[in-house]
RODO-2510 file (C-alpha; in nm, 4 decimals, decimal comma):
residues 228
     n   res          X          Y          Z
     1     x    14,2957     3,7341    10,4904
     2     x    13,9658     3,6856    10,6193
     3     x    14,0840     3,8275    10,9774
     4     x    14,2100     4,1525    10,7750
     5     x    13,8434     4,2021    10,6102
     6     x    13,6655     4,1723    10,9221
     7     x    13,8697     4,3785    11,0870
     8     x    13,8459     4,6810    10,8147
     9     x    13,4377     4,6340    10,8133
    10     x    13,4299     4,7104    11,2244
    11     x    13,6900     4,9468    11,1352
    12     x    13,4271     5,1033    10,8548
    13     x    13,1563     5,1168    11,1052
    14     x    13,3499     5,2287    11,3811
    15     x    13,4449     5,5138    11,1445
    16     x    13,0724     5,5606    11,0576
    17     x    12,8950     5,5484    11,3889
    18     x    13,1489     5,8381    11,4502
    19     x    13,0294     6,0201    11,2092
    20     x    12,6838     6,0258    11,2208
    21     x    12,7165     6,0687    11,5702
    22     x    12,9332     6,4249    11,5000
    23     x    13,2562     6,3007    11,6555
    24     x    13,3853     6,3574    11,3299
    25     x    13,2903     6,7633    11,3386
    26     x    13,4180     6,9811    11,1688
    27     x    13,6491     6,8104    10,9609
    28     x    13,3331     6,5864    10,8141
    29     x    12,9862     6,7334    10,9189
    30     x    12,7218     6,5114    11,0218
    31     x    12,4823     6,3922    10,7264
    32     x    12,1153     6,4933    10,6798
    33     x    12,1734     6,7354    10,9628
    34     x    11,7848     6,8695    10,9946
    35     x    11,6537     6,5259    11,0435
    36     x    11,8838     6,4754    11,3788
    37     x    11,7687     6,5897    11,7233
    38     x    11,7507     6,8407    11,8601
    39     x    11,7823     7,0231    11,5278
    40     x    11,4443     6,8559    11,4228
    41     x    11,2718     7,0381    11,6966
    42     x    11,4328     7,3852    11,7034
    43     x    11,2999     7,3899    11,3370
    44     x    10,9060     7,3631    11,4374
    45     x    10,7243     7,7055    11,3903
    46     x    10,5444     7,7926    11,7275
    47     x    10,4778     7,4327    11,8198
    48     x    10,2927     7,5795    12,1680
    49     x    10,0077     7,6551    11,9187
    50     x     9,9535     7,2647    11,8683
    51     x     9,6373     7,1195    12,0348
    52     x     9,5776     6,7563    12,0205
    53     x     9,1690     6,7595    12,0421
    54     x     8,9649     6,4737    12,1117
    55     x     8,7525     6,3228    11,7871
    56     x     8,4540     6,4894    11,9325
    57     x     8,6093     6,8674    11,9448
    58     x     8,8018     6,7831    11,6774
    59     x     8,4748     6,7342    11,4113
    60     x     8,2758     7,0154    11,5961
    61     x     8,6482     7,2702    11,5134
    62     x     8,6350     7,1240    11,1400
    63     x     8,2654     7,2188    11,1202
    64     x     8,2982     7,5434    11,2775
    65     x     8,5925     7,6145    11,0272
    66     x     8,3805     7,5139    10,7291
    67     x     8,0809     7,7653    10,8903
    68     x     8,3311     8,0071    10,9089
    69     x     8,4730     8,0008    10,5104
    70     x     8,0733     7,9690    10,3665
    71     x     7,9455     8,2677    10,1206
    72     x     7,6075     8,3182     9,9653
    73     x     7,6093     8,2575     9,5994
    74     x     7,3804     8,3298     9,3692
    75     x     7,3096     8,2324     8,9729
    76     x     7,0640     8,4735     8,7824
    77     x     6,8676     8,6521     8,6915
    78     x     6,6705     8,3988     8,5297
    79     x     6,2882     8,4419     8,3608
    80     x     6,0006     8,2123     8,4141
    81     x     6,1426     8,0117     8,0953
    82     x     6,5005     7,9303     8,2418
    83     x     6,4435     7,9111     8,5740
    84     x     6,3485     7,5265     8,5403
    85     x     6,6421     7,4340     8,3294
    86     x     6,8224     7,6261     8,6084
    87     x     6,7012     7,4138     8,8917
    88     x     6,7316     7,0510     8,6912
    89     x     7,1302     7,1386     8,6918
    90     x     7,1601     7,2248     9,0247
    91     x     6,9937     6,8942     9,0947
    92     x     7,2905     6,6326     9,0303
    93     x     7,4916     6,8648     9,2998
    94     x     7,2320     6,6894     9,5297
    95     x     7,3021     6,9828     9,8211
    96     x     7,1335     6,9077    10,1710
    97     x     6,7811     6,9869    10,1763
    98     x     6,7068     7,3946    10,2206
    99     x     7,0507     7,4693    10,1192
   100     x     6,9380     7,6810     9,8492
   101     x     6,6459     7,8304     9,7194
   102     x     6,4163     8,0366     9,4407
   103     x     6,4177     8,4290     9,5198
   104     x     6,1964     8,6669     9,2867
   105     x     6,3387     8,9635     9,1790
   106     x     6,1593     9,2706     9,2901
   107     x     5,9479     9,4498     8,9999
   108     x     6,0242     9,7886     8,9248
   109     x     5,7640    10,1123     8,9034
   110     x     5,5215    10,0084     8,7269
   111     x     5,3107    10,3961     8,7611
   112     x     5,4761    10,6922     8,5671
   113     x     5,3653    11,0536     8,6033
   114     x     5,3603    11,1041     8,2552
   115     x     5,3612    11,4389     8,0394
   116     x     5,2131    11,2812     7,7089
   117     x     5,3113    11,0905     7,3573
   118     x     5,4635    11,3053     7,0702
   119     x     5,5555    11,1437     6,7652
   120     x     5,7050    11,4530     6,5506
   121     x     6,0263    11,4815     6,6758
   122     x     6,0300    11,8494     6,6106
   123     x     5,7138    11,9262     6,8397
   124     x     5,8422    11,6747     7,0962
   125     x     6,1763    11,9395     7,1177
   126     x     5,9567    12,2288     7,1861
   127     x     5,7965    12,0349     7,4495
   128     x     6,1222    11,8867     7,6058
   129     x     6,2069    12,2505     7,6481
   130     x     5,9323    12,3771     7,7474
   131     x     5,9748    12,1719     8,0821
   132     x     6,3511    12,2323     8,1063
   133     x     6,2452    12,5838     8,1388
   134     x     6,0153    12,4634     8,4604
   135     x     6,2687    12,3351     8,6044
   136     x     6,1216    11,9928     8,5402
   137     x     6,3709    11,6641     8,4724
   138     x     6,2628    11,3679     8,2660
   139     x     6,2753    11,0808     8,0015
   140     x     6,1476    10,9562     7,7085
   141     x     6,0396    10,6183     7,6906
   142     x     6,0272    10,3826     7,3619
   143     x     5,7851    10,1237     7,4880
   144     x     5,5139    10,0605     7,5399
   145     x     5,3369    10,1420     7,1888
   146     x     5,0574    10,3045     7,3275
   147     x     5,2806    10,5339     7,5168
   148     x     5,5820    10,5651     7,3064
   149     x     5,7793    10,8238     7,2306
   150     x     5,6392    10,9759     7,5415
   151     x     5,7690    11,1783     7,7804
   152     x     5,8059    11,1034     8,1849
   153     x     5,8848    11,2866     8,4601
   154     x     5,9074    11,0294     8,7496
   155     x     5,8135    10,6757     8,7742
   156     x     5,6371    10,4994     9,1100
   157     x     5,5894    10,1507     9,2933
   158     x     5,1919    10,2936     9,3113
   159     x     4,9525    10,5159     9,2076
   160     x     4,8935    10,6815     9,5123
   161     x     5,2544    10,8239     9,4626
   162     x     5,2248    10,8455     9,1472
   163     x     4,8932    11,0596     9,1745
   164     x     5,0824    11,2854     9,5024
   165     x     5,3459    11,3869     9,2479
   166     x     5,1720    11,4637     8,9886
   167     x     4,9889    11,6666     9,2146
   168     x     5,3139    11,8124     9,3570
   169     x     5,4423    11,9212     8,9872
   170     x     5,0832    12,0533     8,9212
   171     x     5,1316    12,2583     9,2222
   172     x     5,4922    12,4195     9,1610
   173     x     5,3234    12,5220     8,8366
   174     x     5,2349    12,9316     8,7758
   175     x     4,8545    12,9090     8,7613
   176     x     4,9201    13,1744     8,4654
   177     x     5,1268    12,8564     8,2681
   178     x     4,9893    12,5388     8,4013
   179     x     5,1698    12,2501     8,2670
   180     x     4,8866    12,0812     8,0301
   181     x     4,8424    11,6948     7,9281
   182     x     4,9865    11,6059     8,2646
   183     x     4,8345    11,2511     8,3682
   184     x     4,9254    10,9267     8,5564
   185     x     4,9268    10,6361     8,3668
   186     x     5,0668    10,2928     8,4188
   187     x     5,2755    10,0162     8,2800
   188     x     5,2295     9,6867     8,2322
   189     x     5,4836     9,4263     8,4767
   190     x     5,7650     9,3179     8,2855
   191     x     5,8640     8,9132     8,3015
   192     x     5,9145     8,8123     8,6439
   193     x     6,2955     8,7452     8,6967
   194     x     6,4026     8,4683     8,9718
   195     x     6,7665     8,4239     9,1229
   196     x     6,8632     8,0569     9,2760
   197     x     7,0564     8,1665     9,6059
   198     x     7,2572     7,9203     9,8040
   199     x     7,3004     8,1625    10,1300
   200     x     7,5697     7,9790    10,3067
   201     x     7,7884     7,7342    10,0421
   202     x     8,1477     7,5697    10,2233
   203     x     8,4438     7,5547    10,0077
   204     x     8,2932     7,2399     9,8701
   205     x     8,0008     7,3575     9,7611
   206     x     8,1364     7,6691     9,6462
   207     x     8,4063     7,4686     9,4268
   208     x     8,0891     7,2728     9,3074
   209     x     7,8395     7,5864     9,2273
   210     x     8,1258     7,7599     9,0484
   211     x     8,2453     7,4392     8,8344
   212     x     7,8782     7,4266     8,7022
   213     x     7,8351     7,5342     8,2972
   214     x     7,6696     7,8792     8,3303
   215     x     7,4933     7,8361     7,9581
   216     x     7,2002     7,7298     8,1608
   217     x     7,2719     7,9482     8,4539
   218     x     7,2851     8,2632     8,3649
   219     x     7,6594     8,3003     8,3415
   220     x     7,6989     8,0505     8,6482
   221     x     7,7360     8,1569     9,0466
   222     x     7,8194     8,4897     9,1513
   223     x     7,8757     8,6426     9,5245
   224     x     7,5145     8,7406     9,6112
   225     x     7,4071     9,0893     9,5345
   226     x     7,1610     9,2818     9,7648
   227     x     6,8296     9,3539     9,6150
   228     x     6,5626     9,5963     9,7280
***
C-alpha cells in the first residue's frame, strides 16, 4: 500500500513539473503565465530607457528633477497689520533660509489732474457734460473728503506728470472756452500692502504652502502674479 502512494505522489509531480513546464500545452495551459520567462521580459515597456546611475548622479538627477517641478507661490496681499501673523505661520514650515521672502506692493498714483469738487448733483451733470463735449474722459472719486465728489481726468505716479498733463488738456483747450478750476492736486498713500513670495517651492513645499489655513494668509498660496 505504501509502495502504491509513493508511487502516485512522483506520479503527481511528474504530472506537475510537466505542466508548469508547458509540456502539457494546449490541452492545460501553463499557470501564472506573465510571471514565466521570457514572457516576463517581452512585457517591459522600453526597458533600453533604463539607466542604472551611480548614488552620486543618481541624487544630483533627483535634485535636478525637483529644480525642474518648483513654482513661485505667493500668499497676499497682506497690510502692515497681517503681515506678522502671516510670517509666524509660515514659520513652523521651517523652509531653508532665503527660500521666501516679504515683497511690497507697488503704490498706485498718488497725483490726479483734477477738474474740481461739486456736491449738487445737478451742477456736477452740467459739468460732466460740459467736458464730454471737449472731448475730455474722466471719473468721479468718493474719497478723500476734502476732494469728494470730485471730478478727475487722469491720475499720475508724480507731479511732474501730473503738472505736463494738465498742461496738455489746458492746451487742447479753445482759448475762447478755457476749461476753468483745472488744478493738480494729490492724494494721500493708501496702506502699504506686502505679499510673502516663495520664488522657487518643490512639490514638497508646494504641498506644504498650499495645506496651510489661508484665514491668516490671505486666502492661502497662489501661483505668483506679476506686479508693476
Amino acid at each position: 500500500m505504501l509502495r502504491v502512494l509513493l508511487v502516485l505522489v512522483v506520479l503527481a509531480n511528474l504530472a506537475f513539473f510537466g505542466w508548469v513546464r508547458g509540456w502539457l500545452e494546449p490541452t492545460w495551459p501553463v499557470p501564472d503565465q506573465g510571471e514565466r520567462e521570457p514572457e516576463r521580459v517581452a512585457a517591459q515597456v522600453r526597458p533600453e530607457a533604463i539607466v542604472v546611475l551611480a548614488p552620486r548622479a543618481a541624487s544630483a538627477a533627483v535634485s535636478a528633477a525637483r529644480a525642474a517641478a518648483a513654482v513661485c507661490l505667493e500668499a497676499g496681499p497682506l497690510n502692515d497689520a497681517d503681515i506678522a501673523a502671516a510670517e509666524a505661520a509660515l514659520s513652523p514650515l521651517q523652509l531653508p533660509e532665503g527660500a521666501w521672502r516679504r515683497e511690497a506692493g507697488p503704490q498706485p498714483p498718488l497725483w490726479l489732474v483734477y477738474a474740481g469738487r461739486v456736491v449738487d448733483p445737478s451742477v456736477r451733470k452740467v459739468r460732466e457734460d460740459d467736458l464730454r463735449r471737449r472731448g475730455l474722459t474722466f471719473e468721479v472719486i468718493d474719497a478723500p473728503a476734502d476732494l469728494a465728489p470730485g471730478l478727475v481726468l487722469s491720475r499720475h505716479a508724480t507731479q511732474q506728470e501730473a503738472e505736463a498733463a494738465t498742461a496738455a488738456v489746458a492746451a487742447s483747450q479753445p482759448a475762447s472756452a478755457p476749461l476753468k478750476n483745472l488744478k493738480v492736486m494729490s492724494l494721500p498713500p493708501p496702506p502699504q500692502q506686502h505679499w510673502l513670495r516663495v520664488a522657487r517651492a518643490d512639490p514638497d513645499q508646494q504641498a506644504r504652502l498650499q495645506a496651510l489655513p489661508g484665514s491668516a494668509l490671505a486666502g492661502g498660496f497662489k501661483p505668483c502674479v506679476q506686479r508693476p
